[in-house]
Structure formats: C-alpha cells, structure tokens
KOLLOMAR-731798 format. One line per field, with one value per residue (C-alpha): residue number from 1; x, y, z. Coordinates in steps of 0.02 Angstrom, whole numbers, plus 32768, in hexadecimal, padded with zeros to 4 digits. Layout:
BEGIN
i: (NUM:...)
east: (X:...)
north: (Y:...)
up: (Z:...)
***
This chain:
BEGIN
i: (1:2:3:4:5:6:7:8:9:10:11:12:13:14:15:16:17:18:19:20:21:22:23:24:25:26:27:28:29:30:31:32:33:34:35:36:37:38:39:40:41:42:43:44:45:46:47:48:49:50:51:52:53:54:55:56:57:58:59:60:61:62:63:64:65:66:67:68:69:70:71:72:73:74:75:76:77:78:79:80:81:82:83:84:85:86:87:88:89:90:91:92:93:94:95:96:97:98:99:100:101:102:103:104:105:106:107:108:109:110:111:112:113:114:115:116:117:118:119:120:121:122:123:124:125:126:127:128:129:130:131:132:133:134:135:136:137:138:139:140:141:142:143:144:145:146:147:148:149:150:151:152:153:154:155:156:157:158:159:160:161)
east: (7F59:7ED5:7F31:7F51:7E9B:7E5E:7EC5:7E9A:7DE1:7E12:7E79:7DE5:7D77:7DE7:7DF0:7D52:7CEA:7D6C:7DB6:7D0B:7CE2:7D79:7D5F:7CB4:7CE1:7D7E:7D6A:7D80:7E1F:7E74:7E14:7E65:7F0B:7F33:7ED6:7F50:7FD1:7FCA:7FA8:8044:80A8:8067:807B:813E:817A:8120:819A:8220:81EB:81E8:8290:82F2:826C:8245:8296:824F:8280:8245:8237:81C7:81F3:81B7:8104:8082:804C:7F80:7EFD:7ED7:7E3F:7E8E:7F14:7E79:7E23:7EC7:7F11:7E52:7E38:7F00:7EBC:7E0D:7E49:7ED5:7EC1:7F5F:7F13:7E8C:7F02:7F70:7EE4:7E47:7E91:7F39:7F25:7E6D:7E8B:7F2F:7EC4:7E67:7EFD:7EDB:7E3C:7DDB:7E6C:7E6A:7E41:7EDA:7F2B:7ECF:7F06:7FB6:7FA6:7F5A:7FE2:8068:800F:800E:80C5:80D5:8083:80B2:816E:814B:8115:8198:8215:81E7:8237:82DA:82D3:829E:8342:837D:82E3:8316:8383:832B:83B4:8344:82A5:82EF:8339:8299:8237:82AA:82A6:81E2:8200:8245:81CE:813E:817B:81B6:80F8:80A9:8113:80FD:8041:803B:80AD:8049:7FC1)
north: (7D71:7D9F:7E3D:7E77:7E51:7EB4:7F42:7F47:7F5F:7FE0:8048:8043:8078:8101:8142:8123:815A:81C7:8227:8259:8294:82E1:835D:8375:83A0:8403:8404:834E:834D:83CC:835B:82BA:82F9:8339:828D:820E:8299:8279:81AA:81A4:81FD:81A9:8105:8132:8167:80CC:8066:80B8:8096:7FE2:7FD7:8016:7FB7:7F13:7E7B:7DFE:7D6E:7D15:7C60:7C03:7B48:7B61:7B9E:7B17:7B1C:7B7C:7B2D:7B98:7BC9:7C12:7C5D:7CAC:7CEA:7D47:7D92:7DDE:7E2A:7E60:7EC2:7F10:7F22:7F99:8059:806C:8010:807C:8117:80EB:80AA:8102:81A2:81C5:815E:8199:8267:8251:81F7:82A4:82E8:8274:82AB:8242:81D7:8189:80F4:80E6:812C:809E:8010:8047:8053:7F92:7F4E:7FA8:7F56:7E9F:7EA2:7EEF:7E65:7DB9:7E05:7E2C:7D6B:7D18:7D6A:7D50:7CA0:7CF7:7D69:7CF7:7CC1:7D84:7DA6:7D22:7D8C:7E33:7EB4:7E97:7EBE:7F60:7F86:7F7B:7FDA:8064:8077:805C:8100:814F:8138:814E:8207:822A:81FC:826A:82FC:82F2:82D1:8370:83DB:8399:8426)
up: (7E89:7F0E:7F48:7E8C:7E5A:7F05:7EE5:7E30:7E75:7ECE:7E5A:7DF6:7E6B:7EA9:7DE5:7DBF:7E6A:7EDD:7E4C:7E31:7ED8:7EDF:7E41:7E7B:7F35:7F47:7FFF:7FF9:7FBF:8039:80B8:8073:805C:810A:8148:80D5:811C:81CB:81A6:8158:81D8:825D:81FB:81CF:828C:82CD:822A:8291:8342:8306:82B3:8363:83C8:837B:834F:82C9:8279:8201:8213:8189:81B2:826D:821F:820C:813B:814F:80E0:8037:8089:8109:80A5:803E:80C9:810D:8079:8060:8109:810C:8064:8089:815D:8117:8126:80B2:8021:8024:802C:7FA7:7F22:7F37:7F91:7F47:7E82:7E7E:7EA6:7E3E:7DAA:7D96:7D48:7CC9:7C89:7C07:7C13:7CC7:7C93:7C58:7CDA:7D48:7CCF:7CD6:7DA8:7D9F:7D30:7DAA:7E1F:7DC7:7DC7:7E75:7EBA:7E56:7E5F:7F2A:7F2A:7ECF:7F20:7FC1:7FB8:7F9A:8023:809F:80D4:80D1:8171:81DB:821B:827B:8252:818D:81E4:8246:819D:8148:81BE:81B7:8101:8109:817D:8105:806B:80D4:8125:805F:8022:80A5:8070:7FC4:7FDB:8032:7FB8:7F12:7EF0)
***
C-alpha cells in the first residue's frame, strides 16, 4: 500500500507539474530524454553484469521478522532514494501525459490504478515466488530479462518524438 500510494503521488505530480514544464520548455524534454536514456542503459548493462557475476539466493526463514516501523521506514526511503521512480513517473508518465491534453488526469488515474494492481499483485505473489529465488540461476534469470526491458525502454524513449 505504501509504494502504490507513493507512486500515485508521483504520477500525479509528474501529470500535473512535469507535463507542464515540459510543454512550456521544449529544451527540457530533449534534456530529459537523453538523461532517462543513458540511466537506463547504464542501469540495464549493470542487470547484465549482475546476472553472469552474481549469485543470490533467497532465504526468508534465515531473516529475523523487522518491526512495522522499520518495515515503514524502508519501503519509504527504497521509494523516494530511487532515481528510477522518478524516471518512470514524473519523467516518462508526466511528458507522455501531455499527449493527453485536457484529459491527463485521466491519463494519471489510469497510470495509478495500473499501478494499484502492479503493486498488491507484486506483493501477493511474492509468497509464491519465494521458493522459485532460492535458487540463484532465478536471480541471474531475472537480471537478464531486467537487461532486456531496461535497454528496450531506453530505445524506445529515444525513438518516441
């Protein structure tokens, strides 16, 4: 709930402060594109470095249970300590909201309920597919497809005009 309600905050303020900026400044958004460009390629070869590099495993009943509060206090600095968040809602959903005209808000309603069911499916499921990461071969597997979709998003957010 606290990662859908902090990127709902953030969609919002990517349609409703960075799309602005972004009509108003066209500069800004050749600036931003070629940044989240390079982030994203630099992000996806370091996904692959770690899938031939690392090995993981995931191993919940060795973990000690955290208290709430400091299950709170992660999940919110894991949020607003993320450069991607900030590339993906107020960069990338708030320039793409302009396309929208008057009707970004909707736009940004429909990105926050995407987002709802992103994150409460990410969470329930994670109890399924904890067994799946104990093994690392998963996490290489992951990383590599995280590779992937990150190189794919930096292309495309350089070929969209």
């Amino acid at each position: 709930m606290i990662c859908a309600l902090c990127d709902a905050a953030l969609i919002f303020g990517g349609v409703l402060g960075f799309g602005y900026l972004v009509r108003e400044f066209n500069y800004l958004q050749t600036f931003v594109r070629w940044g989240g460009f390079a982030f994203l390629v630099i992000y996806g070869l370091k996904s692959f470095y770690n899938a031939y590099t690392m090995s993981r495993e995931l191993r919940p009943a060795e973990l000690a249970v955290p208290s709430l509060a400091k299950t709170i206090l992660v999940t919110l600095a894991f949020t607003w300590l993320n450069p991607h968040v900030y590339l993906d809602t107020l960069v990338l959903i708030g320039s793409y909201s302009t396309k929208f005209g008057k009707d970004s808000l909707i736009f940004g309603l429909g990105a926050t309920c995407a987002s709802f069911v992103f994150f409460f499916t990410l969470g329930y499921a994670a109890r399924f597919l904890a067994p799946l990461f104990s093994k690392p071969v998963a996490w290489k597997i992951l990383e590599f497809v995280v590779g992937v979709i990150m190189l794919a998003l930096a292309f495309a957010l350089i070929s969209a005009v």
